[in-house]
C-alpha positions as CSV (number, residue, x, y, z in Angstrom):
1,X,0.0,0.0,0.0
2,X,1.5,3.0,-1.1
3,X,-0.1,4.8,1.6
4,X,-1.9,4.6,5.1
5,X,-4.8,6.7,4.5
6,X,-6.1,8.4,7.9
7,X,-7.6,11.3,9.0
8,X,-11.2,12.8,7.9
9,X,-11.7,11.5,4.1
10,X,-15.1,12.9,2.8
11,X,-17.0,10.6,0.0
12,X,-17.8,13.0,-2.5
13,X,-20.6,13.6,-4.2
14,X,-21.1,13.2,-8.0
15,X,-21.5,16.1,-10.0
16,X,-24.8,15.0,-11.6
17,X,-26.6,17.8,-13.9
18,X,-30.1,17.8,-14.0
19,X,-30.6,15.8,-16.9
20,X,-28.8,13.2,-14.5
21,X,-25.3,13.4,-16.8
22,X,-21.9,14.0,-15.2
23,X,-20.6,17.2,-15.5
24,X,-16.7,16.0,-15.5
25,X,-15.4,19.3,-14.7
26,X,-16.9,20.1,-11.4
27,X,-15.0,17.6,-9.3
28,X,-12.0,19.7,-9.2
29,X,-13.9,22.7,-7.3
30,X,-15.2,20.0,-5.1
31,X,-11.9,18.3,-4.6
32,X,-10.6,22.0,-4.4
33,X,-12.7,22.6,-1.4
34,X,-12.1,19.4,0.8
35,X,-8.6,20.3,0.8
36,X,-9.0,23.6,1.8
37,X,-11.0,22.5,4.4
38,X,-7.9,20.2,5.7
39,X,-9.6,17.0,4.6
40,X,-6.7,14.4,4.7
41,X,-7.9,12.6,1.6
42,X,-11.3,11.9,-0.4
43,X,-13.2,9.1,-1.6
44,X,-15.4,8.7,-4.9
45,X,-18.2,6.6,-6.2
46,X,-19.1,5.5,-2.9
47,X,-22.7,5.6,-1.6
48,X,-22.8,9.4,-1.2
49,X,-21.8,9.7,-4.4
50,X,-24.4,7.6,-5.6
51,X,-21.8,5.1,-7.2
52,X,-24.6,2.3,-7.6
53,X,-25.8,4.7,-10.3
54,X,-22.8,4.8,-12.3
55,X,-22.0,2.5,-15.4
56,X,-18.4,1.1,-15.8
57,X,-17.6,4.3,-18.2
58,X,-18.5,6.4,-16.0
59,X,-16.9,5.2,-12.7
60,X,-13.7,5.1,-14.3
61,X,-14.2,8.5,-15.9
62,X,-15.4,9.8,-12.3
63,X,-12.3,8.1,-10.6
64,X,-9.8,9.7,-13.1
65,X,-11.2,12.9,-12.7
66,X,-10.8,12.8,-9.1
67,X,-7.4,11.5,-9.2
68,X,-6.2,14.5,-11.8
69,X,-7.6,17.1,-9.5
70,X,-6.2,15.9,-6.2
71,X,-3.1,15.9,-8.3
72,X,-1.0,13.7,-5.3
73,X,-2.1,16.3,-2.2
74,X,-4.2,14.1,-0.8
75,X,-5.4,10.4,-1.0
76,X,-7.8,8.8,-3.3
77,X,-9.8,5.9,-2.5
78,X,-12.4,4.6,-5.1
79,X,-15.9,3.0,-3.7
80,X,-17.3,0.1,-5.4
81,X,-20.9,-0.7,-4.7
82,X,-21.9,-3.9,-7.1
83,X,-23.7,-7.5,-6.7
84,X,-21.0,-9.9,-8.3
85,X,-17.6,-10.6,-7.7
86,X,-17.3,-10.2,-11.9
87,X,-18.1,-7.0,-11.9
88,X,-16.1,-5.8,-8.4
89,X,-13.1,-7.1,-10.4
90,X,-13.8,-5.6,-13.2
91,X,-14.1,-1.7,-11.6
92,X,-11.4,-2.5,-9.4
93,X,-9.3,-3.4,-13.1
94,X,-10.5,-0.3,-14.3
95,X,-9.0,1.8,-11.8
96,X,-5.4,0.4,-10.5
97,X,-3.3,1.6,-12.5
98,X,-4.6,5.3,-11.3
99,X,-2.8,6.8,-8.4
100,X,-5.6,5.2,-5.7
101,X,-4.7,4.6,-2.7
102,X,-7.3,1.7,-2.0
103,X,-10.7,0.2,-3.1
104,X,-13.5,0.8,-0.8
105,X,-15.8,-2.1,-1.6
106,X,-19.2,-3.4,-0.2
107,X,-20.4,-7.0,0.4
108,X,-22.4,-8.2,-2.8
109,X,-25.9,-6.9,-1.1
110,X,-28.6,-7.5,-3.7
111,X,-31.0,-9.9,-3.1
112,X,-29.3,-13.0,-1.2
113,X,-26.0,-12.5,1.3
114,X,-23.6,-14.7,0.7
115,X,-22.2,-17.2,3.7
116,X,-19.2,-16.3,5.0
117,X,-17.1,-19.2,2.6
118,X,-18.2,-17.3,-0.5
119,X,-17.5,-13.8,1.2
120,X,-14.3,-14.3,2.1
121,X,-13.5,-15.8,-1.3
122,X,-15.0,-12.9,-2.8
123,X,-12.5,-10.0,-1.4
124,X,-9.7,-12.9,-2.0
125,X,-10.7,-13.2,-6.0
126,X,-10.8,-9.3,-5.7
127,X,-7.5,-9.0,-4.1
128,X,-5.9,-11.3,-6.3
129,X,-7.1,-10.4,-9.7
130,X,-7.0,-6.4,-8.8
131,X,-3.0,-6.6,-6.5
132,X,-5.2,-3.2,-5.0
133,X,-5.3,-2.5,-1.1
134,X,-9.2,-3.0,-0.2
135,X,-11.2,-1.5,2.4
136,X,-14.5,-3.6,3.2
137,X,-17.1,-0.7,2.9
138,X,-19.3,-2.8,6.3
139,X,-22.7,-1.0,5.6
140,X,-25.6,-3.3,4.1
141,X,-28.1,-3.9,7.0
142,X,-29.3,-7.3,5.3
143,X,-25.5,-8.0,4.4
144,X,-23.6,-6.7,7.7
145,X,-20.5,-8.3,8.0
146,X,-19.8,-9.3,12.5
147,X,-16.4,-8.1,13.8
148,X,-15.2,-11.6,13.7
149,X,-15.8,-12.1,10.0
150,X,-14.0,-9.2,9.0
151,X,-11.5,-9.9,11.2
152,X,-11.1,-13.0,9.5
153,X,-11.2,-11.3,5.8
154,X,-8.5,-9.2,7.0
155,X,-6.4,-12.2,8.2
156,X,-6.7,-14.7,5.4
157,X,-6.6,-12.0,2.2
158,X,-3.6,-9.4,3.7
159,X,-4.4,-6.9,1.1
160,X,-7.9,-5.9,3.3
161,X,-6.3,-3.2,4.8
162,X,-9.3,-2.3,6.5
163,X,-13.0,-1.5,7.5
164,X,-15.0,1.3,6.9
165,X,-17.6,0.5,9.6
166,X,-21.1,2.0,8.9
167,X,-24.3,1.8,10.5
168,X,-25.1,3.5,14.1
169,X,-23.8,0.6,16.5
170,X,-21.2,1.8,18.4
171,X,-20.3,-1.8,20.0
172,X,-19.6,-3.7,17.0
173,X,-17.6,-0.3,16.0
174,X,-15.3,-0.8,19.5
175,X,-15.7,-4.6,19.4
176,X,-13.9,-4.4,15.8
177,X,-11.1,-2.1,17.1
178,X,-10.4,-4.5,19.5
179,X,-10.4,-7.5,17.6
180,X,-8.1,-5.9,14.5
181,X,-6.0,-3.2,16.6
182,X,-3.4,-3.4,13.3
183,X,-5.8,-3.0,10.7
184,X,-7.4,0.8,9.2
185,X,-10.9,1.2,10.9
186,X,-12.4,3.9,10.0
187,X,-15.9,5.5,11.5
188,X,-19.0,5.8,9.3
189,X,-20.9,6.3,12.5
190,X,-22.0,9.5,11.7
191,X,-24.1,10.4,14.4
192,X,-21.2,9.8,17.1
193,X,-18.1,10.5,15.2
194,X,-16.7,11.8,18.2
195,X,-16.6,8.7,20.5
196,X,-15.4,6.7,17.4
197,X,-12.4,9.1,17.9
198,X,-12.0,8.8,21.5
199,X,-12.0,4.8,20.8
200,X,-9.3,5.0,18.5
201,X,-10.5,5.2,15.0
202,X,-8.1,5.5,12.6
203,X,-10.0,7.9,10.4
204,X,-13.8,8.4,9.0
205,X,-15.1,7.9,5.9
206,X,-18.9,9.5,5.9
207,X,-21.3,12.0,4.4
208,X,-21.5,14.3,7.5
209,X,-18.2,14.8,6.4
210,X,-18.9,15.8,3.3
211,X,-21.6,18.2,4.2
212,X,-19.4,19.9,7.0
213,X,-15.7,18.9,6.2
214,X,-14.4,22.1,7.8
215,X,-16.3,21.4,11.0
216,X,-15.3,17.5,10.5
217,X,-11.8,18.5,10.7
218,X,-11.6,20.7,13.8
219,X,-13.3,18.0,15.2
220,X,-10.8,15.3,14.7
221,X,-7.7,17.9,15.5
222,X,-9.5,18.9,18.8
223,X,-9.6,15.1,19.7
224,X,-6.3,14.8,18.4
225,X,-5.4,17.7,21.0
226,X,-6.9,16.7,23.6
227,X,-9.4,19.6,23.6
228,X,-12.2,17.2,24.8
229,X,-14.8,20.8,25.4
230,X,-14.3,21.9,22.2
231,X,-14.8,18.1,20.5
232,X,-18.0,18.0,22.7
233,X,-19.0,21.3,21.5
234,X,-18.4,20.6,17.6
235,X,-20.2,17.4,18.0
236,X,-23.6,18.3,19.1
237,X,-23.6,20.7,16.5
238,X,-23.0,18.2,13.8
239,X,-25.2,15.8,15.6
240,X,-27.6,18.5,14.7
241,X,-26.5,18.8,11.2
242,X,-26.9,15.0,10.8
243,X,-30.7,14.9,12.1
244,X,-31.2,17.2,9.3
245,X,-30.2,15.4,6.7
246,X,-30.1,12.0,7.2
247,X,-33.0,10.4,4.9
248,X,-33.5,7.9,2.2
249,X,-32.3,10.9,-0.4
250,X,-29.3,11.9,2.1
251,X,-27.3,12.2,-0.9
252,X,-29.5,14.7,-1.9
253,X,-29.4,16.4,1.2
254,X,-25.4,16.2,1.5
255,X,-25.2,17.8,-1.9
256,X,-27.8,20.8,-1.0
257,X,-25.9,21.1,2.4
258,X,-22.3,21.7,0.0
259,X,-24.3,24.1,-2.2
260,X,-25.5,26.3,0.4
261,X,-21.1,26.6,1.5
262,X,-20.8,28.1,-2.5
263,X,-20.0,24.7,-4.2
264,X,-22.5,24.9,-7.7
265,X,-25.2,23.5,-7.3
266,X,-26.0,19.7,-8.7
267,X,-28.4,17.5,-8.5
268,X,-29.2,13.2,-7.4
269,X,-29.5,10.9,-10.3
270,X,-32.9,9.7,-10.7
271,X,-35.0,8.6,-9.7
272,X,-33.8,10.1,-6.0
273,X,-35.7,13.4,-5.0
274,X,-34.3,16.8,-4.3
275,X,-33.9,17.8,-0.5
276,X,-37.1,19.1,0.2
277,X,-38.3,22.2,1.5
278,X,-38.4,20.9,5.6
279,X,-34.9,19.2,4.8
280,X,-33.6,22.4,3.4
281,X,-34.6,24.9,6.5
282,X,-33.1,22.1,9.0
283,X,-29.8,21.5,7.1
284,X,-29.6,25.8,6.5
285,X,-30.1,26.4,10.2
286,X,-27.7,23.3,11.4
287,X,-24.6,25.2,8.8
288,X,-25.9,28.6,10.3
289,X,-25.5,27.4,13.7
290,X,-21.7,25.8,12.5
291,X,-20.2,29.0,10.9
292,X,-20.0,27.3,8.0
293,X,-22.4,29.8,5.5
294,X,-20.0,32.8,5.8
295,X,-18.4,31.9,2.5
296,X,-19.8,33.3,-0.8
297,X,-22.7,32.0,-3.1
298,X,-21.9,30.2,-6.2
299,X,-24.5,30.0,-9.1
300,X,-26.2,27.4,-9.9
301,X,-25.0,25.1,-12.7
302,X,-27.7,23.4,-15.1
């Protein structure tokens, strides 16, 4: 692995237009603006950025776009969200001989979970076909993966590097630091980011992050520091934040939440709604309350 990734990495979102096409040239601003908001690397095509959506033309397109405008500053990690070991290969070909760091990959999801034989043997033919550092993106409720059988994913294929650990159960989030204390864990426990940090997460990957990277960041540095008040502090008010948008369109929501800090304004692939008015008013008043809508306005792109 060319590099540990840690820190606060934000999933982007994907540039969609309204007619639901990518507009190539609006990941740089976006990538331009996580790094000035510290972020210590990015991820794309993940869930937030609605990376079931994509075809195979367009995930690599997205990826490459992404890779040329972080331009080596920072980390890139590339999410793969599909239902057959085929086509995970086949993205994760796509992709390697970019400058990613690592493959952030879910357990095939849709409509039968596989037993644990056939998911271990799925990140092994990914490992093995790909030769690309893999972080099991743990966030399918019908297809969770327990602590002990990621643990022993990350035992038997070395090139799992690590969890991204999703859903809002702390436990199995300390219960896996515990079990893999050498491997990358990162927090997509948005809700309690802070905690995740106090137990020794080695970074987050997570749309609150997304929607509030500067306030993401002086979260981690102020656990980092010690400065357990302040951490307190910055988490209720992101707490807040996630309340607002956290939905079946959170996507949606994350994007509005990034247009309101002067990113141009984009839109979900269909057939996933707009933030809607109520979610709107909540995620404005959350930023308000955050400092984070001092910047300027950017107009809207169609």
């Amino acid at each position: 692995m060319k590099a540990r990734p840690t820190g606060v990495i934000p999933p982007m979102t994907t540039p969609f237009r309204r007619d639901g096409e990518i507009d190539y040239k609006l990941v740089a601003p976006q990538v331009d603006w996580m790094i000035g908001a510290g972020a210590h690397g990015v991820a794309a095509g993940g869930s937030t950025g609605e990376g079931h959506t994509l075809d195979h033309e367009e995930y690599r397109d997205l990826i490459d776009a992404t890779v040329e405008a972080v331009n080596g500053r920072i980390p890139v990690i590339a999410g793969i969200i599909v239902d057959s070991t085929r086509d995970a290969i086949r993205r994760g070909k796509l992709v390697r001989d970019m400058n990613v760091a690592a493959l952030q990959v879910t357990p095939v999801h849709y409509l039968f979970k596989p037993d644990d034989e056939a998911m271990v043997a799925h990140f092994r033919a990914m490992a093995e076909e790909t030769g690309m550092p893999i972080i099991i993106y743990n966030v399918v409720p019908w297809s969770y993966l327990s602590p002990a059988l990621l643990t022993r994913i990350m035992t038997e294929v070395p090139l799992v590097v690590g969890v991204k650990q999703s859903a809002g159960d702390l436990k199995l989030f300390a219960d896996l630091m515990m079990m893999a204390p050498d491997k990358l864990i990162y927090s997509a426990v948005d809700a309690l980011m802070y905690p995740s940090y106090t137990l020794g997460a080695h970074g987050s990957i997570a749309a609150i992050l997304t929607a509030a990277p500067h306030a993401s960041v002086a979260l981690w540095n102020a656990v980092k520091a010690g400065d357990h008040p302040r951490a307190l502090e910055l988490h209720k008010k992101l707490l807040t934040l996630w309340n607002a948008i956290i939905a079946d369109n959170l996507p949606a929501c994350t994007r509005y939440a990034q247009t309101l800090q002067g990113l141009p304004r984009t839109y979900p692939r269909a057939p996933m709604p707009e933030a809607s008015p109520a979610q709107q008013a909540a995620t404005r008043k959350a930023l308000d309350a955050l400092g984070a809508l001092d910047g300027p306005q950017i107009e809207a792109a169609e």
